[in-house]
N, C-alpha and C positions, 0 to 999 in steps of 0.2 A: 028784574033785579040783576045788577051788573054783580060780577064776583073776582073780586079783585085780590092779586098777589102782591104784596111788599117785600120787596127787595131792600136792607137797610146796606148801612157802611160797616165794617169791622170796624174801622179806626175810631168810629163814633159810639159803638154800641156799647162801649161803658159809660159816655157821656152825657148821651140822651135816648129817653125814652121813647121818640116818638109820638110825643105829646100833638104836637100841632100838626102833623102826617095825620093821628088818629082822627084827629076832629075835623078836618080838610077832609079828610075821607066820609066822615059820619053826615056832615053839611053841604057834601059836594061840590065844596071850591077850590080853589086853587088848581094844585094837577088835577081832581077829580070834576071841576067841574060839568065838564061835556055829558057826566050821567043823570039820569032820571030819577034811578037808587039806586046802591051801592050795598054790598056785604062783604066782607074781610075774612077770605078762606084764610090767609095764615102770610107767614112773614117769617122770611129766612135772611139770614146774615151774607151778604155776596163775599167770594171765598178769594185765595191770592189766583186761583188756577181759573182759565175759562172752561174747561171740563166739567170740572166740582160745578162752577153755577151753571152747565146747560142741564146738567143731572137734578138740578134745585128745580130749574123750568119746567123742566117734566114732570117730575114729579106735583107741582104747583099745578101744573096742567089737567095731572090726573086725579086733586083732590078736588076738581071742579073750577078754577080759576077761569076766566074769560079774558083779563086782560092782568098783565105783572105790569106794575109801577117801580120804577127806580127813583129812590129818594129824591128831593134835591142836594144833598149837600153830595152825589155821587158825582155831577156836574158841573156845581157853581158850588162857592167859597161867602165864605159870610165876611161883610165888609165892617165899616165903624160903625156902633150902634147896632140896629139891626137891620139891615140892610144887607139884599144878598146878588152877588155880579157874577155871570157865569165864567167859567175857566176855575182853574184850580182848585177842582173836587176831589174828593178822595179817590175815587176809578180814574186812572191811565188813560183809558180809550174807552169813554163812556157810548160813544155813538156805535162804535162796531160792536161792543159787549149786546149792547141794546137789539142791534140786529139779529147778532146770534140766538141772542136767546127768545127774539120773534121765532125762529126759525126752529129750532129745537123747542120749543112749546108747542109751536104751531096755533099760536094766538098772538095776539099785538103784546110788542111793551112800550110802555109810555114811561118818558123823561119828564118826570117831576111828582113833586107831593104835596107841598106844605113851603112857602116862604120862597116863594117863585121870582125869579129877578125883575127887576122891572123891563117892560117891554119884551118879555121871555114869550113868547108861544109854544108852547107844549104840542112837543112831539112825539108822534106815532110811530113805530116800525114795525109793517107785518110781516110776515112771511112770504 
């Protein structure tokens, strides 16, 4: 059983619930595909500061987590329709956030969840 951390957006968390992250996660597609099975230690809001989210990593880390996922929309921007192209996600610097907080967890985080760009391959960063 893999044990996965969600990492969402602030800018989103009033707007979506994470409907199709949850079910990506429960079906094991999209970002989650690569697992066998999957469980959902918990899911934290990514904050303005890198501090506040490597303290979340750890924390994630110590409730059992194996691997933290960062949403897509932290990355990639939803186009017409629904259709989603990476660039212009809510995180600044989605790639060194992501490493960091490989590092300060001291577990992978994975770029993606739910509604993956086309042609996107889903990346890993460990520690």
């Amino acid at each position: 059983m893999s044990k996965i951390g969600l990492f969402r957006c602030a800018d989103n968390e009033l707007k979506c619930p994470l409907t199709s992250c949850l079910k990506s996660l429960k079906s094991r597609e999209e970002g989650f595909a690569g697992y066998l099975e999957t469980e959902l230690v918990g899911i934290f809001t990514l904050q303005n500061d890198l501090e506040e989210n490597l303290k979340l990593a750890r924390i994630m880390a110590a409730k059992g987590a194996e691997a933290i996922h960062l949403v897509t929309c932290s990355f990639a921007h939803r186009g017409e329709g629904k259709t989603w192209h990476l660039g212009r996600g809510f995180v600044r610097d989605p790639d060194n956030l992501a490493r960091e907080i490989a590092k300060a967890g001291g577990l992978p985080c994975v770029k993606g969840s739910a509604h993956l760009p086309a042609d996107y391959e889903v990346e890993t960063y460990t520690a």
